[in-house]
TORTI-175074 format. One record per residue (C-alpha): residue number from 1; x, y, z; residue in three letters. Coordinates in steps of 0.2 Angstrom, whole numbers, plus 2048, in hexadecimal, padded with zeros to 3 digits. Example, Ala and Ser with C-alpha at 12.3 -4.5 7.8 and 13.67 -1.06 7.14 Angstrom:
2
(1; (83E; 7EA; 827); 'ALA');
(2; (844; 7FB; 824); 'SER');
! end
This chain:
445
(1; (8D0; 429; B77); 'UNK');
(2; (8D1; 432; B86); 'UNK');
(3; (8CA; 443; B88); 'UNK');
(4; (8DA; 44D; B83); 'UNK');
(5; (8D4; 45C; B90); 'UNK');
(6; (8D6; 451; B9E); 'UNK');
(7; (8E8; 44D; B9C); 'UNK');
(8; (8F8; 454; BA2); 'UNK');
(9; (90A; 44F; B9A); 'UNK');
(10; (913; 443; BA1); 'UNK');
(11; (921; 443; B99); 'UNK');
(12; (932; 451; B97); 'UNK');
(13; (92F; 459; B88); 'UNK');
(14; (93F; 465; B8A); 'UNK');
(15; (94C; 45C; B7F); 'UNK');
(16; (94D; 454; B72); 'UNK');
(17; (954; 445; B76); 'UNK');
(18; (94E; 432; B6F); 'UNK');
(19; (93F; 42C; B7D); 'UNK');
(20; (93E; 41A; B7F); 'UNK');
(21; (92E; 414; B8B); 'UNK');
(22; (92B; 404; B90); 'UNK');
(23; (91B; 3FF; B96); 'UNK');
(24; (91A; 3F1; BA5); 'UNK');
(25; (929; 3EE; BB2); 'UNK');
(26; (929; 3D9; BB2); 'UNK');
(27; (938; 3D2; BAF); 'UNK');
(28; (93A; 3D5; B9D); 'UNK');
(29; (934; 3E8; BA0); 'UNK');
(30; (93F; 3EA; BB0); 'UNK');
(31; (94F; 3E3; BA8); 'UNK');
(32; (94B; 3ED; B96); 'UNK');
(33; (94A; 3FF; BA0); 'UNK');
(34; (958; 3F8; BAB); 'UNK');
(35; (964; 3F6; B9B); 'UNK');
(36; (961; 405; B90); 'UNK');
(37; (962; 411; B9F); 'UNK');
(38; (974; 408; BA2); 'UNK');
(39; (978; 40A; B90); 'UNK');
(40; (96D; 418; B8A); 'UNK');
(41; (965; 422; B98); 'UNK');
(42; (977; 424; BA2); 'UNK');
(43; (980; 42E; B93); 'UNK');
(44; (974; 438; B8E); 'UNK');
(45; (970; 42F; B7E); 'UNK');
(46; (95A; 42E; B82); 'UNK');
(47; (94F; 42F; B8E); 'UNK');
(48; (948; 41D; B94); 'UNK');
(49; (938; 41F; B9D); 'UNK');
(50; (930; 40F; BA7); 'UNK');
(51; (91D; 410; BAB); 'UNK');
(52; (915; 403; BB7); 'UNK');
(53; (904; 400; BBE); 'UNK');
(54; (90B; 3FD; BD0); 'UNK');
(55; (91E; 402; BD9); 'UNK');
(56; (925; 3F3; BDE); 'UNK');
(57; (92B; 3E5; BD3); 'UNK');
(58; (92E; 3D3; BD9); 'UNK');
(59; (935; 3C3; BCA); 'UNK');
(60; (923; 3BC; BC6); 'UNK');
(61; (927; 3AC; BC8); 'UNK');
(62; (92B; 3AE; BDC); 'UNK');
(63; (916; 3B6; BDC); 'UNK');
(64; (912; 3A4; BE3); 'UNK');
(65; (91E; 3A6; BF3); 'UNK');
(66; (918; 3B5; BF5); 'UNK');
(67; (903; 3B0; BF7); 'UNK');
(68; (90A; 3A3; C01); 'UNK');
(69; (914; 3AF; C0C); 'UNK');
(70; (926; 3A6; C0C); 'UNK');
(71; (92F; 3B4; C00); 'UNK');
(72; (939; 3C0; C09); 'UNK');
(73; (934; 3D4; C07); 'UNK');
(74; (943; 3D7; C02); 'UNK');
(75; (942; 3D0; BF1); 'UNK');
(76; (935; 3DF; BED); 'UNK');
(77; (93D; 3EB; BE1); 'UNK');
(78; (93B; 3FE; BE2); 'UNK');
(79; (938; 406; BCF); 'UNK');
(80; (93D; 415; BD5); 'UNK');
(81; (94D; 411; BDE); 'UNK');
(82; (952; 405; BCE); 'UNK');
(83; (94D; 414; BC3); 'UNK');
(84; (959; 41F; BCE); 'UNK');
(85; (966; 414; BCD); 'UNK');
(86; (966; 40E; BBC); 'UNK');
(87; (963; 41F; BB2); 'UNK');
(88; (951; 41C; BAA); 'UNK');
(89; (940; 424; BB2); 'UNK');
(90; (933; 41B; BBB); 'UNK');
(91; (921; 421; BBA); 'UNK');
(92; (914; 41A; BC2); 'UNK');
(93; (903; 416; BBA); 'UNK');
(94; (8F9; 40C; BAF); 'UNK');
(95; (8F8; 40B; B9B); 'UNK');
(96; (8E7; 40F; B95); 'UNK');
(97; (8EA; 413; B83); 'UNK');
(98; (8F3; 417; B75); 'UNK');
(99; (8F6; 422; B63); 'UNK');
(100; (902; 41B; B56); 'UNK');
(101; (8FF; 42B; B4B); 'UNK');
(102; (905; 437; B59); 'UNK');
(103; (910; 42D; B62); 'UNK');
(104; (908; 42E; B74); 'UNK');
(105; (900; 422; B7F); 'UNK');
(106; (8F3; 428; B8D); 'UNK');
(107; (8F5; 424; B9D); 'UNK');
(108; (8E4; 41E; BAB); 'UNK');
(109; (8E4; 42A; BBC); 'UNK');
(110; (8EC; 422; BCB); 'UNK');
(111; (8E1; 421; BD8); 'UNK');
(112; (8E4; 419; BEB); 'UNK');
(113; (8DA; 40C; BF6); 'UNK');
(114; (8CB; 41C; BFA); 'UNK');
(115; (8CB; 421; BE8); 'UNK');
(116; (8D4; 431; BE8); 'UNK');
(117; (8DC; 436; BDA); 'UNK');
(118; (8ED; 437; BDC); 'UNK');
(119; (8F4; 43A; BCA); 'UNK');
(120; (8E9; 440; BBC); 'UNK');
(121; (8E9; 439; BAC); 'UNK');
(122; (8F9; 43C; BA0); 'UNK');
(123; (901; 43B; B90); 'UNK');
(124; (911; 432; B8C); 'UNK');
(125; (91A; 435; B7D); 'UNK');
(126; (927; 428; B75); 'UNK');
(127; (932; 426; B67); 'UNK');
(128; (933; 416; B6A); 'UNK');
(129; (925; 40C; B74); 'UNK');
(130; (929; 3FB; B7D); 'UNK');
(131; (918; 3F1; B83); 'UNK');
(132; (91E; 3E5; B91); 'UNK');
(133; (90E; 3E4; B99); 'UNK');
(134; (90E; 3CF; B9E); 'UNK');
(135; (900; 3C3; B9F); 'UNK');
(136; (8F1; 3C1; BAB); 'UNK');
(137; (8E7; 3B2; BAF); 'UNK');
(138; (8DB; 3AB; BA1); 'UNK');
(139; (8CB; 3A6; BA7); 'UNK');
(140; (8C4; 39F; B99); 'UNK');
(141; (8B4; 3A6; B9C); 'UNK');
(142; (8B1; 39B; BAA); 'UNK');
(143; (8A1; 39E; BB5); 'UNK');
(144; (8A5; 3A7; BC7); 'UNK');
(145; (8BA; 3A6; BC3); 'UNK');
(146; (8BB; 3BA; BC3); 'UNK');
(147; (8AE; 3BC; BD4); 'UNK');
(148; (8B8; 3AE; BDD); 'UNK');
(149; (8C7; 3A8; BD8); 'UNK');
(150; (8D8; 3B1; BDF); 'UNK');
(151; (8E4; 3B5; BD0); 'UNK');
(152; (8F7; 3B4; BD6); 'UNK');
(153; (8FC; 3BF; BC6); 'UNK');
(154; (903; 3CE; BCC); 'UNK');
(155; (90B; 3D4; BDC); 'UNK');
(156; (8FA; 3DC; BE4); 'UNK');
(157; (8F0; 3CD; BE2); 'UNK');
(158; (8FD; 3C0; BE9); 'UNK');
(159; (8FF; 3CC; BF9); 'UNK');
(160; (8EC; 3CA; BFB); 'UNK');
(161; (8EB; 3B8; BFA); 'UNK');
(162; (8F8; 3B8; C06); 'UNK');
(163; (8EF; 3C3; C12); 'UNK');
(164; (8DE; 3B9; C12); 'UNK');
(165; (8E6; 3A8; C12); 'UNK');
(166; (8EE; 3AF; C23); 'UNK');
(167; (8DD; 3B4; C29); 'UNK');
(168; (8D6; 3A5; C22); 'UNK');
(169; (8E1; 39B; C2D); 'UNK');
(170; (8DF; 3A6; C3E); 'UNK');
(171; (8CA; 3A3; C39); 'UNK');
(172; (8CB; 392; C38); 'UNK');
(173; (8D8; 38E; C48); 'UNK');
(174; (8CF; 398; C53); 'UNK');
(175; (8BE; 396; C4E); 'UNK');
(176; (8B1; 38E; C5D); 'UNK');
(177; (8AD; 37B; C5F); 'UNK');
(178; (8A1; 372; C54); 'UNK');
(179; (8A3; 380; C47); 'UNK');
(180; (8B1; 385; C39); 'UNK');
(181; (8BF; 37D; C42); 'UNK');
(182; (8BA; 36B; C41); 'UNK');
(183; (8BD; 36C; C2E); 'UNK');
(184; (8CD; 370; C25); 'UNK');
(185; (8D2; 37F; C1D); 'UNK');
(186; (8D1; 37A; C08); 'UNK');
(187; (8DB; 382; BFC); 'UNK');
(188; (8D5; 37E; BE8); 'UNK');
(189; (8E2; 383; BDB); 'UNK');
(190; (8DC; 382; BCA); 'UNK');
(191; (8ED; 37F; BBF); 'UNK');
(192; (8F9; 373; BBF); 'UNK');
(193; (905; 37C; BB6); 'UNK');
(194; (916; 382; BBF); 'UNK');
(195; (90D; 38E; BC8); 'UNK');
(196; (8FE; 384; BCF); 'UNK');
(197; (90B; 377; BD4); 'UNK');
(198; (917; 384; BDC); 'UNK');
(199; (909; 38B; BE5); 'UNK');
(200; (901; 37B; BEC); 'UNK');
(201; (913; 374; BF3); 'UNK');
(202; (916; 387; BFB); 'UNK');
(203; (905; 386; C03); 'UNK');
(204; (909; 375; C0B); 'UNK');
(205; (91B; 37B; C10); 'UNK');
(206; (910; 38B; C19); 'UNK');
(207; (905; 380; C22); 'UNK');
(208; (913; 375; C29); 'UNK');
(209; (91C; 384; C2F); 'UNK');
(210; (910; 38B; C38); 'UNK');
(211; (909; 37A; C41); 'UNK');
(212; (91C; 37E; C48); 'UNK');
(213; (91A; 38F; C4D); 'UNK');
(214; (90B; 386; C57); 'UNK');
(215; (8FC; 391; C4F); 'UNK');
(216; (8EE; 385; C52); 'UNK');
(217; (8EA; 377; C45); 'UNK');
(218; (8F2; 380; C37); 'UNK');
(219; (8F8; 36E; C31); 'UNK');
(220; (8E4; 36A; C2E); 'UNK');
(221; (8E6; 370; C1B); 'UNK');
(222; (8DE; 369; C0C); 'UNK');
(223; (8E7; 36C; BFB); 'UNK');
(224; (8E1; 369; BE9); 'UNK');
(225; (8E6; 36C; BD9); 'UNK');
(226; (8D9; 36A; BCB); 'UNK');
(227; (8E2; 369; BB9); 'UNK');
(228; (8D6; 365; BA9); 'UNK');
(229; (8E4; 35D; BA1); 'UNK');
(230; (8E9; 34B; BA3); 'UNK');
(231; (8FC; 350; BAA); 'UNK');
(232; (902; 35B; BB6); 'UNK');
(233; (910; 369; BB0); 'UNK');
(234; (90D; 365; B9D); 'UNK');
(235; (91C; 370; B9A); 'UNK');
(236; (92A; 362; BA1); 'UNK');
(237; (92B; 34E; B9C); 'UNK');
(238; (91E; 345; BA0); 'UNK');
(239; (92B; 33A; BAB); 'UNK');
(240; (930; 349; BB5); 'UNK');
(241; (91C; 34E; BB7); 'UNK');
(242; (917; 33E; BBF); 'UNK');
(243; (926; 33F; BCA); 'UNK');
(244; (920; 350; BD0); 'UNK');
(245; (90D; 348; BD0); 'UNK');
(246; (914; 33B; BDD); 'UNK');
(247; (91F; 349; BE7); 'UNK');
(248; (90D; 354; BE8); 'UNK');
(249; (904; 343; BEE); 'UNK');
(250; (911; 340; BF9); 'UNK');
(251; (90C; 34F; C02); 'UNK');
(252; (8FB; 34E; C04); 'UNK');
(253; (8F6; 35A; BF5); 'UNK');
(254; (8E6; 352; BEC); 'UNK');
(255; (8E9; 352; BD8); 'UNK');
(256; (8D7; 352; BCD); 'UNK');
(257; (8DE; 351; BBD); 'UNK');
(258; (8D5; 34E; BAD); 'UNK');
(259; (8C6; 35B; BB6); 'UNK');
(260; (8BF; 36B; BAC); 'UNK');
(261; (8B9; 378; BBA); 'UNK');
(262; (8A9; 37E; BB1); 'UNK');
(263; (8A1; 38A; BBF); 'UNK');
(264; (8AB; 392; BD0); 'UNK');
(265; (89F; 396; BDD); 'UNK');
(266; (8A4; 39F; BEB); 'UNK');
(267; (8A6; 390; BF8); 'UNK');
(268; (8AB; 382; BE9); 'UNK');
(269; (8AF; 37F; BD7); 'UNK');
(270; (8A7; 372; BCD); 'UNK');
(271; (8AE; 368; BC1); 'UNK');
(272; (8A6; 362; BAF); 'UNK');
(273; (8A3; 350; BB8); 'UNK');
(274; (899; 355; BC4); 'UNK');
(275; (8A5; 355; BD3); 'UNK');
(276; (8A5; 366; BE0); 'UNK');
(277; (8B5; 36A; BEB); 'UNK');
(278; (8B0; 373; BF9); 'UNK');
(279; (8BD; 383; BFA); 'UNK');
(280; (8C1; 390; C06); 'UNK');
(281; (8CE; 395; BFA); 'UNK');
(282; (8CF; 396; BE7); 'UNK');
(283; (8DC; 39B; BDC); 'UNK');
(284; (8DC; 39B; BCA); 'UNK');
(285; (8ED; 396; BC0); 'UNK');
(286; (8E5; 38E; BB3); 'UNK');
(287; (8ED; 399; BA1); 'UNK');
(288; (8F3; 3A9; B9D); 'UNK');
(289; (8F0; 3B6; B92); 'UNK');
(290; (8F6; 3C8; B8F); 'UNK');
(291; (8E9; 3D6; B94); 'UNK');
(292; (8D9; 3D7; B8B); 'UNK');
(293; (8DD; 3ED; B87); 'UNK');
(294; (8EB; 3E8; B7D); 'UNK');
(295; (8DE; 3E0; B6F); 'UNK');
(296; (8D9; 3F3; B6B); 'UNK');
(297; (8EB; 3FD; B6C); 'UNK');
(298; (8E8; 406; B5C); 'UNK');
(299; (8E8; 3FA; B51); 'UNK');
(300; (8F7; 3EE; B54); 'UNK');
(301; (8F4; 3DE; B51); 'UNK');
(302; (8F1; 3D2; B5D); 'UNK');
(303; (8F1; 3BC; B62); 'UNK');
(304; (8E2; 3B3; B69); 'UNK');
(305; (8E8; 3B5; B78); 'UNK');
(306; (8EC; 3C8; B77); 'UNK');
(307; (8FD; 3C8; B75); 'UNK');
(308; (904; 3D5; B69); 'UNK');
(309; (90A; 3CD; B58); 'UNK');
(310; (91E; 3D2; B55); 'UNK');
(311; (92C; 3CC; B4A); 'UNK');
(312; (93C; 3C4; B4D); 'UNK');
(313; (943; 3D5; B53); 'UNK');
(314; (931; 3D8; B62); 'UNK');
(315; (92C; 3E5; B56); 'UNK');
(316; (918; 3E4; B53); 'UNK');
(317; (911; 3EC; B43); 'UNK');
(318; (915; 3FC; B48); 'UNK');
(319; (928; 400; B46); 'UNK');
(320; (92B; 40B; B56); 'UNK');
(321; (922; 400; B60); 'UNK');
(322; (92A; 3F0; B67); 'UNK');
(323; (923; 3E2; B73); 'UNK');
(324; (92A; 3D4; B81); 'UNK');
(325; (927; 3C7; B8C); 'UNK');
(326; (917; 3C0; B8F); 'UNK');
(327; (90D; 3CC; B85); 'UNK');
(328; (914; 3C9; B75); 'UNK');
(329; (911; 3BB; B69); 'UNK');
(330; (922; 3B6; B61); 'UNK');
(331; (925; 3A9; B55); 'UNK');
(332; (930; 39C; B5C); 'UNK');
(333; (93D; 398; B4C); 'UNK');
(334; (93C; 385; B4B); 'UNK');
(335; (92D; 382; B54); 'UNK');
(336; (91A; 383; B50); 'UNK');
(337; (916; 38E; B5F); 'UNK');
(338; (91B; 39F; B66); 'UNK');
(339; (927; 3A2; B72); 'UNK');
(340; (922; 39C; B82); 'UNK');
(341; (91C; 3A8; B91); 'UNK');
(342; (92B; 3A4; B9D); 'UNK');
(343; (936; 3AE; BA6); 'UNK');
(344; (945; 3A9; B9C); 'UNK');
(345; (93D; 3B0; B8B); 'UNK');
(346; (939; 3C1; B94); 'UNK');
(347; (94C; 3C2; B9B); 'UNK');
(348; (952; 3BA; B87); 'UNK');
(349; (945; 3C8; B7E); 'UNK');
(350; (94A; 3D7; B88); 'UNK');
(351; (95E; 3D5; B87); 'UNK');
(352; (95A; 3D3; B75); 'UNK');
(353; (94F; 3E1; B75); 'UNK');
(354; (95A; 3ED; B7C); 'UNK');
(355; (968; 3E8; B6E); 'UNK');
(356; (95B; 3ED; B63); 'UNK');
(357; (956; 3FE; B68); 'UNK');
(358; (969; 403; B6C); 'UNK');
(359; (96C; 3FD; B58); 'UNK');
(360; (95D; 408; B55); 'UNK');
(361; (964; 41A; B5C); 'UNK');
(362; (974; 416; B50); 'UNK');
(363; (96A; 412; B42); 'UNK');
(364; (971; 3FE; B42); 'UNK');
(365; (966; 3F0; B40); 'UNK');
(366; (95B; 3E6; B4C); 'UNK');
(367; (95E; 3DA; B56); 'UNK');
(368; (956; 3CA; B53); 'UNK');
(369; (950; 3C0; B60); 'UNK');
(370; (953; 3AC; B60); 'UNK');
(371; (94B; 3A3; B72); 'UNK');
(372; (955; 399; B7A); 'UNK');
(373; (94C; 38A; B81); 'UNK');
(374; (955; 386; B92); 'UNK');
(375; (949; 37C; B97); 'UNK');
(376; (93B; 37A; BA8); 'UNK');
(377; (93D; 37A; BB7); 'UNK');
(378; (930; 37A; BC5); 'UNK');
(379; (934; 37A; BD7); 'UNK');
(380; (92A; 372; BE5); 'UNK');
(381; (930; 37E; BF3); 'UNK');
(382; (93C; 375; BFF); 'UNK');
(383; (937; 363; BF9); 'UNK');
(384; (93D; 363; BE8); 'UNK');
(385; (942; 36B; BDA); 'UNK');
(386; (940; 362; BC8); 'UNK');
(387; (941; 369; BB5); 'UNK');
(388; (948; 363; BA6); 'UNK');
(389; (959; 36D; B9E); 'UNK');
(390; (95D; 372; B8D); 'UNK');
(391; (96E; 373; B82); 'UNK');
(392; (974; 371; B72); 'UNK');
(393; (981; 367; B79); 'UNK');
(394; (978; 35A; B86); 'UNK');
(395; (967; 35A; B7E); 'UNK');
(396; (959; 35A; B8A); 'UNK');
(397; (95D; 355; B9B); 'UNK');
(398; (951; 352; BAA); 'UNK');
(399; (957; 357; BBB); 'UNK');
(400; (952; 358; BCD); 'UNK');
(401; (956; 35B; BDE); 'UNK');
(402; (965; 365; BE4); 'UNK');
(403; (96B; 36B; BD0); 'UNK');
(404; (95B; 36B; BCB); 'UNK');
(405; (956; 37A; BD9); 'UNK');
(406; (969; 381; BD5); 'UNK');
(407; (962; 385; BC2); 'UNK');
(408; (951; 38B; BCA); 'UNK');
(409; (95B; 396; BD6); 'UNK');
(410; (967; 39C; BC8); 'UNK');
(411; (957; 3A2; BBC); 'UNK');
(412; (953; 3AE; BCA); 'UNK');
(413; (965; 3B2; BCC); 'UNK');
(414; (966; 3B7; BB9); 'UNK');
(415; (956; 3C3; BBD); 'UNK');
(416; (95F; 3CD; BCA); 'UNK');
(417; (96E; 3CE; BC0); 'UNK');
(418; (968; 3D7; BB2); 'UNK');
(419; (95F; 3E4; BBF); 'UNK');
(420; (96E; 3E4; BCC); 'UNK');
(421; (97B; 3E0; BC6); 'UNK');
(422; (988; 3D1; BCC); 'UNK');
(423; (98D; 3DA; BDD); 'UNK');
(424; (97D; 3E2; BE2); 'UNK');
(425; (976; 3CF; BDF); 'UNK');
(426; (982; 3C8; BE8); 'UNK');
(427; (97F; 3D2; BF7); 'UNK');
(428; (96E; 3D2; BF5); 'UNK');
(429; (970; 3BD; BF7); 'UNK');
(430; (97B; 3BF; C04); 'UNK');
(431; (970; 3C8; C10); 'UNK');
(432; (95F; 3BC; C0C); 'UNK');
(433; (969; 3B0; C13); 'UNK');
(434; (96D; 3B9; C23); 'UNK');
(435; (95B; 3BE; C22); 'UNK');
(436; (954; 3AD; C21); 'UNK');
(437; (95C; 3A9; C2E); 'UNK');
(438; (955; 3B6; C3B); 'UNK');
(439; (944; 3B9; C33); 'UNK');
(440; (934; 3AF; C34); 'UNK');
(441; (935; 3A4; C27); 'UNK');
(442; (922; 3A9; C23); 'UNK');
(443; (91A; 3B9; C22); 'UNK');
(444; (908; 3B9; C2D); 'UNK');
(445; (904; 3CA; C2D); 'UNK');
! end
């Protein structure tokens, strides 16, 4: 526990009123403090509080346009001005413990880039505590992963892959004869999930936008994706997966399937058959798992991978504290498994979340929580969009192209909704449009 002299309150302690703190600002965080500050913070009925390690927000599953440099800016999300707008608190900072018996958690000093402290170490304290913390990448342990792998996991590290891939390409366009520039730039991905794939068809789409802009042999790019499984995108049919296997071929993006990386080094990864691909860049997409802290919060019980244990209602062992999205593990009724880590469960878990603690200020009873499969979709930037949709009516469907990137599209939509509202999304879609259509459709700086 932290040392008690050496922190400072962060929290109002001058009424009386219910305090409801959500830890992480993802999606399922972001739309949680987003609808109780609507419901409760705007009447008066509690004080909602959001704390999160970093300012912005941007929907995680746009992390891989970002590291490749093709998301607008303005998709980045202000915590303080959504705070501001929607009647809850926004407070900056980063969880470092927490005690059941007095109801607190203690937050790590905030520092910036020269290691100056900017705000000390506080306590929070809750009536109610929400963890929606997320996942990070899963290593497995894997020789050299940390030390040279880039993770695309949160909002920092996609814009620093996107920074050195730039200055990767300016290295390798301009370097002198008989030296860097006769071989091609190569980018290995490790994962052939949705986001390796996502990331690998960006990447191409980014080298043949800026061949057009004329920077000098940016086509001269070579792509990988090592997957240890057998099948690309395990999540969707295996019909749809070889179709997006030939679609990746198609554009010149190597698939090594059926290769266990056993050792990164810091110009190749190895594979458990012997084979080394040469790398300039590496990216690591290969699993999830939610942070390693949360295995000692006090106490509460936790999955293999970390996630917190909860009940059909997100409540963990401890009845004041409540967890969603990628960090909790959820029993998936009717199925063997837990709920899944998509975006679709965090958006499902924190609208019935917030139900729940509503219920809870007027003594009714919880809300429980039933996923809704809707199905996968993957999108291949501007070549394809493909995925496979779920009903009770239709059964499962496969789907691509045009409707297939419309559903994509509308998952997103349903994001900015629950944080905007229909009008402000609206005109927020409104004037991307308008942007795209002035704006560089790649960001090199």
């Amino acid at each position: 526990m932290p040392d008690l002299l050496l922190l400072t309150r962060g929290s109002i302690m001058a009424d009386n009123k219910h305090k409801i703190l959500i830890v992480g600002g993802g999606a399922a965080g972001l739309e949680l403090a987003t609808r109780l500050g609507r419901k409760l913070g705007k009447p008066g009925l509690a004080e909602v509080t959001l704390l999160n390690a970093v300012s912005t927000h941007i929907w995680k599953p746009l992390l891989h346009e970002v590291a490749s440099g093709t998301l607008a800016e303005a998709e980045e999300i202000e915590y303080l001005a959504q705070a501001h707008r929607n009647h809850f608190l926004f407070r900056l900072g980063r969880m470092e413990g927490l005690n059941r018996a007095a109801k607190e958690i203690y937050v790590s000093p905030t520092v910036n880039e020269e290691g100056k402290v900017l705000i000390p170490r506080r306590i929070f304290e809750y009536d109610t505590l929400v963890m929606a913390v997320g996942s990070v990448s899963n290593t497995f342990g894997i020789k050299g992963v940390e030390r040279y792998c880039m993770f695309i996991d949160t909002i920092a590290q996609a814009y620093r892959f996107q920074k050195q891939l730039v200055e990767t390409y300016y290295v390798k366009s301009y370097a002198g004869e008989n030296s860097l520039k006769d071989k091609p730039l190569s980018v290995v991905i490790v994962g052939a999930g949705a986001t390796g794939v996502e990331l690998a068809a960006e990447l191409h789409q980014v080298t043949r936008l800026l061949a057009t802009y004329g920077l000098e042999n940016s086509d001269r790019v070579n792509i990988t994706i090592i997957e240890a499984a057998t099948q690309l995108l395990p999540a969707l049919p295996p019909r749809l997966s070889a179709a997006t296997q030939q679609q990746l071929i198609k554009l010149g993006i190597q698939l090594k399937l059926g290769r266990r990386v056993i050792e990164v080094t810091e110009n190749a990864v190895l594979t458990h058959d012997g084979e080394v691909f040469d790398a300039d860049l590496k990216v690591w997409a290969a699993g999830i798992k939610a942070p390693d802290w949360l295995r000692d919060l006090d106490g509460l019980e936790v999955s293999g991978n970390n996630q917190l244990l909860v009940d059909a209602t997100l409540r963990t062992g401890d009845p004041d504290i409540f967890a969603i999205g990628d960090c909790a593990a959820c029993k998936w009724a009717g199925h063997t498994g837990n709920v899944p880590p998509r975006a679709q469960a965090a958006h499902q878990m924190a609208t019935a979340l917030a139900q729940t603690l509503v219920n809870r200020l007027y003594g009714k009873p919880p809300v429980e929580f039933v996923y809704q499969d809707y199905g996968s979709l993957v999108s291949l930037g501007k070549y394809s969009t493909v995925g496979s949709l779920m009903g009770s009516l239709m059964g499962t469907v496969s789907v691509g192209g045009f409707i297939a990137y419309m559903v994509y599209l509308s998952l997103y939509k349903m994001h900015q909704v629950a944080i905007h509202g229909y009008f402000r999304t609206a005109m927020l879609t409104l004037s991307n449009i308008f942007r795209r259509s002035t704006h560089a459709k790649i960001k090199m700086h």
